[in-house]
DSSP file (Angstrom, degrees, kcal/mol; ACC not computed):
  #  RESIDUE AA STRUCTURE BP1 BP2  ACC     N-H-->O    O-->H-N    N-H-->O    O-->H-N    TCO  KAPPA ALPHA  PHI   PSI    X-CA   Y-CA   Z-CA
    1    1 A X     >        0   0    0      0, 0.0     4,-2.0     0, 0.0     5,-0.2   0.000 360.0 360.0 360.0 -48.4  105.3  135.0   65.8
    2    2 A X  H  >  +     0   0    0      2,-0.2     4,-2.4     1,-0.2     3,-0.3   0.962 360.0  45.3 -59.9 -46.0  104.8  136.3   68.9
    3    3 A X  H  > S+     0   0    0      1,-0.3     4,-1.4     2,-0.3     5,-0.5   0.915 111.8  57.9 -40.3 -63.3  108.3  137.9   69.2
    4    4 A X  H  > S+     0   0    0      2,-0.2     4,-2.4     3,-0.2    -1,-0.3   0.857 106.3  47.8  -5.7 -72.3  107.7  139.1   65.8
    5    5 A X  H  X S+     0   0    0     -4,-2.0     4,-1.8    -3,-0.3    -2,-0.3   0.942 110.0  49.6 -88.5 -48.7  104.6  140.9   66.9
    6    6 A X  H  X S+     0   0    0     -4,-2.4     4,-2.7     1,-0.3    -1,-0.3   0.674 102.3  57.3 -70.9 -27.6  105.8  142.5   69.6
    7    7 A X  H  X S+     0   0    0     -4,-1.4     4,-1.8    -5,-0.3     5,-0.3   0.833 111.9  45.9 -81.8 -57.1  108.8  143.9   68.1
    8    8 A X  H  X S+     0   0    0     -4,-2.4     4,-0.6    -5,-0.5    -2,-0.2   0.934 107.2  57.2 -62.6 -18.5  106.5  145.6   65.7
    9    9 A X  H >X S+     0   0    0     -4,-1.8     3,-6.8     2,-0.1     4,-1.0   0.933 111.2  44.1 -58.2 -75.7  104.2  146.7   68.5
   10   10 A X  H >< S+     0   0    0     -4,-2.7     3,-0.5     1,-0.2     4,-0.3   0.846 110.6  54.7 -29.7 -49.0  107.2  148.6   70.2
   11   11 A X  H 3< S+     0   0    0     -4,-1.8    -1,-0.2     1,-0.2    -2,-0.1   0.743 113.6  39.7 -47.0 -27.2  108.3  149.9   67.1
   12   12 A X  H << S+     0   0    0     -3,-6.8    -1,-0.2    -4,-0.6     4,-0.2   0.589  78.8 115.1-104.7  -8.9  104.8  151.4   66.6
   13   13 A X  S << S+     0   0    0     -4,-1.0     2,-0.7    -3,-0.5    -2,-0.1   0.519  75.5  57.7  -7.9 -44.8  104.0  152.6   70.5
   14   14 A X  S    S+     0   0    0     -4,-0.3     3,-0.1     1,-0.2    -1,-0.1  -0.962 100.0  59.3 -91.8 107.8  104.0  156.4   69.4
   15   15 A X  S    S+     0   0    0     -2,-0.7    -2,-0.2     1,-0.4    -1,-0.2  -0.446  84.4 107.2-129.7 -12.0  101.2  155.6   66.9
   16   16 A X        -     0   0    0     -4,-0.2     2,-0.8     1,-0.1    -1,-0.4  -0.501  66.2-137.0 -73.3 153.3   98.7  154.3   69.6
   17   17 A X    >   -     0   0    0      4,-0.2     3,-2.6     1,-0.1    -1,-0.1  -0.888   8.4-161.5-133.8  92.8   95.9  156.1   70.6
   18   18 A X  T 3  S+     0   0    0     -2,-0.8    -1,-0.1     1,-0.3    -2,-0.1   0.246  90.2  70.4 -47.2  -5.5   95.7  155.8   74.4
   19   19 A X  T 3  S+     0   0    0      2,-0.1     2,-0.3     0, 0.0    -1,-0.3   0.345  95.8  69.5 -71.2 -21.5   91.9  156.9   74.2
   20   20 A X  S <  S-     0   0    0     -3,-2.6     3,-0.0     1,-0.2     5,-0.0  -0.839  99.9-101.4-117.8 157.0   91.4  153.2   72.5
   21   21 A X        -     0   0    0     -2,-0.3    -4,-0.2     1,-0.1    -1,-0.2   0.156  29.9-137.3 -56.6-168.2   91.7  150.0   74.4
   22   22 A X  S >> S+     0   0    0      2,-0.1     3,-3.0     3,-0.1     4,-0.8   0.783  92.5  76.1-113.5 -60.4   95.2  148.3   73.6
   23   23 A X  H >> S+     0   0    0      1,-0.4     4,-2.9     2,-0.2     3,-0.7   0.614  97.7  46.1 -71.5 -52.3   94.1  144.8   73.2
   24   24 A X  H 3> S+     0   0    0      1,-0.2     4,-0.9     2,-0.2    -1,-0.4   0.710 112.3  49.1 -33.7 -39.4   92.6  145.6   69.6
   25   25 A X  H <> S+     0   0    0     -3,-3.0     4,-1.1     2,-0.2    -1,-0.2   0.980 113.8  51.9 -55.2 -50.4   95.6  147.4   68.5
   26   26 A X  H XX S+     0   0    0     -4,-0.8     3,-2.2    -3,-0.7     4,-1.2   0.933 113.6  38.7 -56.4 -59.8   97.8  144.3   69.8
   27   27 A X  H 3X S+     0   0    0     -4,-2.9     4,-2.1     1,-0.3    -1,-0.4   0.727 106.5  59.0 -91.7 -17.7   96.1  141.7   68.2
   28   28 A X  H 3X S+     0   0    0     -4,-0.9     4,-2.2    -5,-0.3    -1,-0.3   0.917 112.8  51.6 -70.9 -33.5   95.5  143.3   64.8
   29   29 A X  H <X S+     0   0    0     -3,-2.2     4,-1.3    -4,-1.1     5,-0.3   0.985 112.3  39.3 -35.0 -72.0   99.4  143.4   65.2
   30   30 A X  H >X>S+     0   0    0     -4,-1.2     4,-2.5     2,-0.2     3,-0.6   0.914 115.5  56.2 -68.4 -51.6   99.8  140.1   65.9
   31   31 A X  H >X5S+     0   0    0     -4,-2.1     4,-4.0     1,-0.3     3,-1.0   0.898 110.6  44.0 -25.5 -78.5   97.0  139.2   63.2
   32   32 A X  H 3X5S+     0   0    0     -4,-2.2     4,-2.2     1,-0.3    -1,-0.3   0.595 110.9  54.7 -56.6 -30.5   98.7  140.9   60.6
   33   33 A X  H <X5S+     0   0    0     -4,-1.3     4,-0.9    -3,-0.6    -1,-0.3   0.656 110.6  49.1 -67.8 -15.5  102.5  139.2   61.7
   34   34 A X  H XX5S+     0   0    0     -4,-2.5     4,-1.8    -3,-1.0     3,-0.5   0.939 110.3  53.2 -86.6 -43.9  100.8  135.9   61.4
   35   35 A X  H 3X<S+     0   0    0     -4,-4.0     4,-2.4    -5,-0.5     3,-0.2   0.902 110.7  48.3 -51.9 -61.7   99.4  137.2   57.6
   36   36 A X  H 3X S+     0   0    0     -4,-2.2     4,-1.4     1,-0.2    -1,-0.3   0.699 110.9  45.4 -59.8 -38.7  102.6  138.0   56.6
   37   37 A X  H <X S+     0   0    0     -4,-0.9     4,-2.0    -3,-0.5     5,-0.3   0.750 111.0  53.5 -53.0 -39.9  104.5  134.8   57.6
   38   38 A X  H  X S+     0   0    0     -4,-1.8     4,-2.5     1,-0.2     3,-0.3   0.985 108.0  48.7 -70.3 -53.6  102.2  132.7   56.3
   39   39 A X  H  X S+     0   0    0     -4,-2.4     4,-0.9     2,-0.2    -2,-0.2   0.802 106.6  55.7 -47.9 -37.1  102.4  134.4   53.2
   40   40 A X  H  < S+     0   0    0     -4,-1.4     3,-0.3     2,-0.2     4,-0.3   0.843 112.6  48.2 -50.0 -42.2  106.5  134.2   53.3
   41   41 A X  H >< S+     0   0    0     -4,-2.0     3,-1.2    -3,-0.3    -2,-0.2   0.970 100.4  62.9 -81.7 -45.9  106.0  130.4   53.6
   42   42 A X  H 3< S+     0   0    0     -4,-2.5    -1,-0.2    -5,-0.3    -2,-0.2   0.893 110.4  34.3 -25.7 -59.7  103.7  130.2   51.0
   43   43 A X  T 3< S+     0   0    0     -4,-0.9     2,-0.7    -3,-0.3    -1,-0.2   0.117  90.9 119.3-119.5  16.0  106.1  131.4   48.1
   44   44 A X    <   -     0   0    0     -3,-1.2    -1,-0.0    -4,-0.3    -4,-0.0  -0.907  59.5-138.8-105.7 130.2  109.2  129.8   49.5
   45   45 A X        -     0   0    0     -2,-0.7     2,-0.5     1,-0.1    -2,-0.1  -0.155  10.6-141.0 -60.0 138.3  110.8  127.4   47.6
   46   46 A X    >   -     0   0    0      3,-0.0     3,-0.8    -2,-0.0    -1,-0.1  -0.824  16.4-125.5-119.1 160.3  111.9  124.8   49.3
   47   47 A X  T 3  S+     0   0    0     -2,-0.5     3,-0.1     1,-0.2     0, 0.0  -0.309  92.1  15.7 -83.2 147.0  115.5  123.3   48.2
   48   48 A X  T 3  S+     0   0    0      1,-0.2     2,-1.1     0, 0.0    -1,-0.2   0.843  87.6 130.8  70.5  39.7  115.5  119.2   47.3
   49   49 A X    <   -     0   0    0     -3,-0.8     2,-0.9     4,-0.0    -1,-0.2  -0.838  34.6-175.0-118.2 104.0  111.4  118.7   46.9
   50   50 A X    >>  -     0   0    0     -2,-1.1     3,-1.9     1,-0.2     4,-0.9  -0.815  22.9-142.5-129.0 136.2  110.9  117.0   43.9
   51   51 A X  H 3> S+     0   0    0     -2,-0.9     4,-1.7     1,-0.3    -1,-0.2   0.612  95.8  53.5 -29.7 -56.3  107.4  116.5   42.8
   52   52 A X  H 3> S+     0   0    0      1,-0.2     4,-0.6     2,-0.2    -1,-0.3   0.813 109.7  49.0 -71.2 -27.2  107.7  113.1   41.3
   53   53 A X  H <4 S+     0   0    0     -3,-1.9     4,-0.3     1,-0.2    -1,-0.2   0.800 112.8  47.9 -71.5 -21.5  109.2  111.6   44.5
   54   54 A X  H >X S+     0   0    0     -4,-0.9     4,-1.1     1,-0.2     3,-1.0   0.930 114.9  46.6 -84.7 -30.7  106.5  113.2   46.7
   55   55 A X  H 3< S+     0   0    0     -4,-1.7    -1,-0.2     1,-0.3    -2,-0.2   0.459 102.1  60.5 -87.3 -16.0  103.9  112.0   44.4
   56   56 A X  T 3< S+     0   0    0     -4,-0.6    -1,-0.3    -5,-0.1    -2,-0.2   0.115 101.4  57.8-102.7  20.4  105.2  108.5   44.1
   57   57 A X  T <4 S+     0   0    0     -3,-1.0    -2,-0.2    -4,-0.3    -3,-0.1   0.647  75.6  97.8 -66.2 -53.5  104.7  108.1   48.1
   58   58 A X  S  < S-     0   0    0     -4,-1.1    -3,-0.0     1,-0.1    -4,-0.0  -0.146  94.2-110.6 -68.3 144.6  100.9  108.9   47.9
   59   59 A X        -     0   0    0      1,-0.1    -2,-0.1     4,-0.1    -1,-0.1  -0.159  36.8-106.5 -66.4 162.3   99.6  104.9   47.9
   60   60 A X     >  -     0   0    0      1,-0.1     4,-1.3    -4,-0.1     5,-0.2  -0.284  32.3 -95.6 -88.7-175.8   98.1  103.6   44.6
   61   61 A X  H  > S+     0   0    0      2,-0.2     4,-1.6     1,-0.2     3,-0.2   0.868 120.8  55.9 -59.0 -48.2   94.6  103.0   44.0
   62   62 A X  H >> S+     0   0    0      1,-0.2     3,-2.9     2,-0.2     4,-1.4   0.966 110.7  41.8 -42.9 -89.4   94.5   99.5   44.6
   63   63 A X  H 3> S+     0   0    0      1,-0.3     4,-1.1     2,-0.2     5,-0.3   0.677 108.8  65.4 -65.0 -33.5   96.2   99.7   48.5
   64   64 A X  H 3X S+     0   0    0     -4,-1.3     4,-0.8     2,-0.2    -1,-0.3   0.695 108.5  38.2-116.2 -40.9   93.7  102.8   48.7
   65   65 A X  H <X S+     0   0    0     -3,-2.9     4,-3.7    -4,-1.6    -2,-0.2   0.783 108.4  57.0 -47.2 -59.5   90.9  100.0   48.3
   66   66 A X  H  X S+     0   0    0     -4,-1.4     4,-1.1     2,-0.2    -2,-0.2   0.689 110.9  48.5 -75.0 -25.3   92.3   97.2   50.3
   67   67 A X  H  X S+     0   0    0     -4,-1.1     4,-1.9    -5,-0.3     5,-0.4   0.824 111.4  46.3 -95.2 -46.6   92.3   99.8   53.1
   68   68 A X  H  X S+     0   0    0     -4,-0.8     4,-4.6    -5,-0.3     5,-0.3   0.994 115.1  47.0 -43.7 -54.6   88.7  101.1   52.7
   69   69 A X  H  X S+     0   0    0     -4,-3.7     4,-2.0     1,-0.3    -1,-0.2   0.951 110.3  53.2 -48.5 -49.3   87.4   97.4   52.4
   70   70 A X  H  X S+     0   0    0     -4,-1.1     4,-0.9     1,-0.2    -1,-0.3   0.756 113.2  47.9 -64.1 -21.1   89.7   96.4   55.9
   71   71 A X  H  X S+     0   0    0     -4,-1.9     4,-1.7     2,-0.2     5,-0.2   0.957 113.1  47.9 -84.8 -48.7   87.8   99.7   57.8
   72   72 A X  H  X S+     0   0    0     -4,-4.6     4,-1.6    -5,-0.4    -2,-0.2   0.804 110.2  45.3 -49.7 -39.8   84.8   98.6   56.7
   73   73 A X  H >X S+     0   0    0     -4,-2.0     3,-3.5    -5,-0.3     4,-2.7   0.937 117.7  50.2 -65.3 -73.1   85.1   94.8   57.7
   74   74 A X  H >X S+     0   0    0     -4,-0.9     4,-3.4     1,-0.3     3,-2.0   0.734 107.1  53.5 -35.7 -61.1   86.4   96.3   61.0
   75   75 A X  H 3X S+     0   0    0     -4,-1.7     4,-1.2     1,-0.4    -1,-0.3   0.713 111.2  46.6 -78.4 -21.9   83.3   98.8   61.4
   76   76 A X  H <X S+     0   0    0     -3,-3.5     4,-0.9    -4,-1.6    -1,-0.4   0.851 102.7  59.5 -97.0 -10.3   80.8   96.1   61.1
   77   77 A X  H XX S+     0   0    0     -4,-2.7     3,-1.1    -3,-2.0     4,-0.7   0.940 109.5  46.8 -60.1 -36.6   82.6   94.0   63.4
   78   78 A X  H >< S+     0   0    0     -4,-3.4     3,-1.0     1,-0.2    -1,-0.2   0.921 109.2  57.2 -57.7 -30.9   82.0   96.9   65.9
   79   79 A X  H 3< S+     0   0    0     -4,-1.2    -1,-0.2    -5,-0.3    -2,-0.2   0.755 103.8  45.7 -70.4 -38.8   78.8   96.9   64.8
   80   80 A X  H << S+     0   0    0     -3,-1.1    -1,-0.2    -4,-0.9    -2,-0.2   0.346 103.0  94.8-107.3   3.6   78.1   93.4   65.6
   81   81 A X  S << S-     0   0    0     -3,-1.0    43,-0.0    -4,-0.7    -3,-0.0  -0.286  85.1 -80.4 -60.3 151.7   79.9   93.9   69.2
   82   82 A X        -     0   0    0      1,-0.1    -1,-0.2    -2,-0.1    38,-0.0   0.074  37.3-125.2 -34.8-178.0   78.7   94.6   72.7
   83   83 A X  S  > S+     0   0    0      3,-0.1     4,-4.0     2,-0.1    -1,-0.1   0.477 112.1  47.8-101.4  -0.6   78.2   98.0   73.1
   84   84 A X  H  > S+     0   0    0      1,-0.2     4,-0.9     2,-0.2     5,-0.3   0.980 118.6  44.0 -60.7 -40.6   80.7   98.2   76.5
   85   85 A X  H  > S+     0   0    0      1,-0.3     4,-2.9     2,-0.2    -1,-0.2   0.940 114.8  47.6 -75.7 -26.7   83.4   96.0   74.3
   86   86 A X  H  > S+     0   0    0      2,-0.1     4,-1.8     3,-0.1    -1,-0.3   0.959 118.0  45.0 -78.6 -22.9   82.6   98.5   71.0
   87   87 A X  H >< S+     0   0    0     -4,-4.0     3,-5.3     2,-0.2     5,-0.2   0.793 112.2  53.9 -54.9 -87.8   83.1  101.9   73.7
   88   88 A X  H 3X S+     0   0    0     -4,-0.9     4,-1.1     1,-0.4    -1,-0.2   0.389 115.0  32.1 -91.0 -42.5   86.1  100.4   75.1
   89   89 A X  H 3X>S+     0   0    0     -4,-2.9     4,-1.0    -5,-0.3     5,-0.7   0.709 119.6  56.1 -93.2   4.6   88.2   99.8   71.8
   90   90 A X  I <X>S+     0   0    0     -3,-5.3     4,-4.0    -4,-1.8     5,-0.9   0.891 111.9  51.1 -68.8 -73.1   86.4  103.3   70.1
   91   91 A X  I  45S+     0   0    0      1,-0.2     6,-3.5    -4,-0.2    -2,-0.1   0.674 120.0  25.6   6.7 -74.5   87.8  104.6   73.1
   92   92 A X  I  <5S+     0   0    0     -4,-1.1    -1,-0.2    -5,-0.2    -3,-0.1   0.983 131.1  36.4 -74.2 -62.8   91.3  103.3   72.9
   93   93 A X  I  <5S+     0   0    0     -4,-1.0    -3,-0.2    -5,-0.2    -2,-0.1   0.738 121.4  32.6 -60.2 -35.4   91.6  103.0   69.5
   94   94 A X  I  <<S+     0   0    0     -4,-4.0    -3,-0.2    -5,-0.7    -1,-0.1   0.530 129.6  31.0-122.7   6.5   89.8  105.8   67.6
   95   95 A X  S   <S-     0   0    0     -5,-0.9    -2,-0.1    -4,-0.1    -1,-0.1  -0.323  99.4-130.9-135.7  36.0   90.2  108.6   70.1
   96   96 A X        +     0   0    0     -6,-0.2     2,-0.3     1,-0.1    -4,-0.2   0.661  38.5 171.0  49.0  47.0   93.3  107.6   71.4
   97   97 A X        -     0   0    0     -6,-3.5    -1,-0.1     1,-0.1    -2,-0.1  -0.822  34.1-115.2-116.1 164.6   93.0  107.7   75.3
   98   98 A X     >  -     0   0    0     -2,-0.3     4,-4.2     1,-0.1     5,-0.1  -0.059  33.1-107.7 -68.2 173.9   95.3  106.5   77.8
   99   99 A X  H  > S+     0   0    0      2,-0.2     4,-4.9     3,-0.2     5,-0.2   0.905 121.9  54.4 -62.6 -36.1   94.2  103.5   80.0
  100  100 A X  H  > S+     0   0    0      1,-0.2     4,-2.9     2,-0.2    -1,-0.1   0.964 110.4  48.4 -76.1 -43.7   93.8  106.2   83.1
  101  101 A X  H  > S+     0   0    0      2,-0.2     4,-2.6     1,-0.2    -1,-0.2   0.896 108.6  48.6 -39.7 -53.9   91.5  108.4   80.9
  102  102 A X  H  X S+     0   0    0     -4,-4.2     4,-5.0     1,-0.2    -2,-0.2   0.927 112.2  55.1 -79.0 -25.9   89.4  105.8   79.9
  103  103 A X  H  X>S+     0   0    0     -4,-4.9     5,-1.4     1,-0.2     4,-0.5   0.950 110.5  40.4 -22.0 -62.5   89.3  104.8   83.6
  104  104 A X  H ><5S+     0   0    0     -4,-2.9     3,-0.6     1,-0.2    -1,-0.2   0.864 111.4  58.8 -74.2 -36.0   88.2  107.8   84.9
  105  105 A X  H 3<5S+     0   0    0     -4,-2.6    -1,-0.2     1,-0.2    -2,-0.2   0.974 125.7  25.3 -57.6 -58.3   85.6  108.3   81.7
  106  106 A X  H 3<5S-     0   0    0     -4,-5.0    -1,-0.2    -5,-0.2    -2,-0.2   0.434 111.3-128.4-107.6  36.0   83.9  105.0   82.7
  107  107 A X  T <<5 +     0   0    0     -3,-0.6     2,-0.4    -4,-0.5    -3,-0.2   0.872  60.2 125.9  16.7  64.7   85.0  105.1   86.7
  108  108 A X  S   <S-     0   0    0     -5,-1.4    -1,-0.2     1,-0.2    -2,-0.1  -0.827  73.5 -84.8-125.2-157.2   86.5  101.9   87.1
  109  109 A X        -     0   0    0     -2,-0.4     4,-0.5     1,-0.1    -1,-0.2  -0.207  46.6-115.3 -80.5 177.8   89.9  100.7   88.4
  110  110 A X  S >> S+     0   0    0      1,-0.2     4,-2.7     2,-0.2     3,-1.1   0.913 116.7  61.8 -86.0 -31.9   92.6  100.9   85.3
  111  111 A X  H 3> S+     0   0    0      1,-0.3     4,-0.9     2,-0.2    -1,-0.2   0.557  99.8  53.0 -73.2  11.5   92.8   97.0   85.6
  112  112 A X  H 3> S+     0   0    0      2,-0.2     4,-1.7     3,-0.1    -1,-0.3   0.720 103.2  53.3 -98.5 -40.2   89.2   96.8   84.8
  113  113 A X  H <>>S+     0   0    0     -3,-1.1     4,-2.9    -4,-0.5     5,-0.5   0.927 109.1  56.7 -88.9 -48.5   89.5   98.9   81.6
  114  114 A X  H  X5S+     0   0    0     -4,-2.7     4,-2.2     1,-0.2    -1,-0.2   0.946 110.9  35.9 -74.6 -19.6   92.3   96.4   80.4
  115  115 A X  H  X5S+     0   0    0     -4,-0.9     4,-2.4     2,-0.2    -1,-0.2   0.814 117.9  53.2 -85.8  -3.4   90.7   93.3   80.6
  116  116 A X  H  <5S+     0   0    0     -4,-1.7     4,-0.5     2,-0.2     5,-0.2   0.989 119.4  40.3 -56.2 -62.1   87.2   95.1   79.3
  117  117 A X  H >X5S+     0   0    0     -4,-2.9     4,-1.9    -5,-0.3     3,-1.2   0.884 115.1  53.9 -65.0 -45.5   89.7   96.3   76.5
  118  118 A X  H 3X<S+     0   0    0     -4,-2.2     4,-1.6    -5,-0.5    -1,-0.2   0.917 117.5  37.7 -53.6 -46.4   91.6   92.5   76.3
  119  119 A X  H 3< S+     0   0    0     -4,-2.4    -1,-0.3     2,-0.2    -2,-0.2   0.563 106.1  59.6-133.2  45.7   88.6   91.0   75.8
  120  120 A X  H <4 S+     0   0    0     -3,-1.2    -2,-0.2    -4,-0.5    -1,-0.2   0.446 107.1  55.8 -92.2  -3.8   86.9   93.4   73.7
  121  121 A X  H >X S+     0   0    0     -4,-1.9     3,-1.6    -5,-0.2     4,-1.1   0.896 105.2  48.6 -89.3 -48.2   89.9   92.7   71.3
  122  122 A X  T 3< S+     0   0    0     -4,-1.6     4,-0.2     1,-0.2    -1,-0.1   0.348 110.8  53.2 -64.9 -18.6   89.4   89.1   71.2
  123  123 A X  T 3> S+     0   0    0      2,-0.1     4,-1.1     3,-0.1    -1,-0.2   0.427 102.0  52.7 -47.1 -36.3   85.7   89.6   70.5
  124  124 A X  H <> S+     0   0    0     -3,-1.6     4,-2.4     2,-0.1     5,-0.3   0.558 112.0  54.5 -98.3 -11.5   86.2   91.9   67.6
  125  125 A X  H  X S+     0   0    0     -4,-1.1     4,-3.7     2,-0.2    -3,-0.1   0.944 105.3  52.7 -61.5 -35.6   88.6   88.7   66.3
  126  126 A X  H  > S+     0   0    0      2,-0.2     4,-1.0    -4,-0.2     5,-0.3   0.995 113.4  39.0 -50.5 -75.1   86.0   86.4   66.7
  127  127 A X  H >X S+     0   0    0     -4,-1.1     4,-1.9     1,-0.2     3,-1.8   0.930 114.8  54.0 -45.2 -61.2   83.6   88.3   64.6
  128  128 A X  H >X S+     0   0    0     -4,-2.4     3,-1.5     1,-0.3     4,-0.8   0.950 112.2  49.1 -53.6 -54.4   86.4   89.4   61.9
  129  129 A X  H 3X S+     0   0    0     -4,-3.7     4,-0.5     1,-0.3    -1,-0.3   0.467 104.7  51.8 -86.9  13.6   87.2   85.8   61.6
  130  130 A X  H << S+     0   0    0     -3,-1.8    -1,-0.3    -4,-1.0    -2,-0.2   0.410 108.2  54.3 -99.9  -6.3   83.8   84.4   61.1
  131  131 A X  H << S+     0   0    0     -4,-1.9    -2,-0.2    -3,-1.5    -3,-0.1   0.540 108.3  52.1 -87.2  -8.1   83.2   87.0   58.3
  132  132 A X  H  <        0   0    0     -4,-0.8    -2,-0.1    -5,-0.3    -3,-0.1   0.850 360.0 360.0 -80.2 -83.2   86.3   85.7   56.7
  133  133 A X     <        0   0    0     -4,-0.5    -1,-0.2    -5,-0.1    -2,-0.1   0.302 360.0 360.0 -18.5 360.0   85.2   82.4   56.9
């Protein structure tokens, strides 16, 4: 895009009006190369997509259930957690941060954040398998 934009800037150079900033010219360029690409992808076909295969991926209603129910079980086991052990796997688990990150977020050493996390996992087992039960 950018490449793109820029080649149409040059191309248009004698149409700028050195009395107005550049940066507005630029980026209405660039706007307007992104508008147009998107639109080219929009209305191109693309070769081998057939509908029924892509539509017999999305999971059925049933699995679509079983998954709700299993987040739900999960979210009241957090619920029924510390709150260090429920930070420690939201952390890890439901914003994704590395072990050094979550260090630094809750300034301890990194071997501190894995056994928090080790046995805040073994915690949320406990609880999930006394609701089974």
């Amino acid at each position: 895009m950018a490449q793109d934009a820029l080649t149409r800037a040059w191309a248009a150079r004698d149409r700028y009006d050195r009395k107005r900033p550049f940066y507005p010219w630029l980026y209405t360029i660039v706007r307007n190369a992104c508008r147009d690409a998107a639109a080219r992808r929009k209305h191109v076909a693309k070769p081998g997509l057939i509908v029924e295969a892509v539509a017999a991926r999305a999971p059925s209603a049933l699995a679509q259930l079983e998954s709700q129910r299993a987040e739900a079980k999960v979210r009241a086991g957090l619920a029924r957690l510390s709150d260090a052990q429920r930070e420690v796997l939201v952390m890890r688990h439901f914003e994704d941060l590395s072990y050094a990150e979550m260090a630094e977020l809750l300034e301890v050493p990194i071997g501190t954040v894995m056994s928090q996390l080790y046995r805040a996992r073994q915690a949320l087992t406990r609880v999930l398998a006394e609701e089974e039960a």
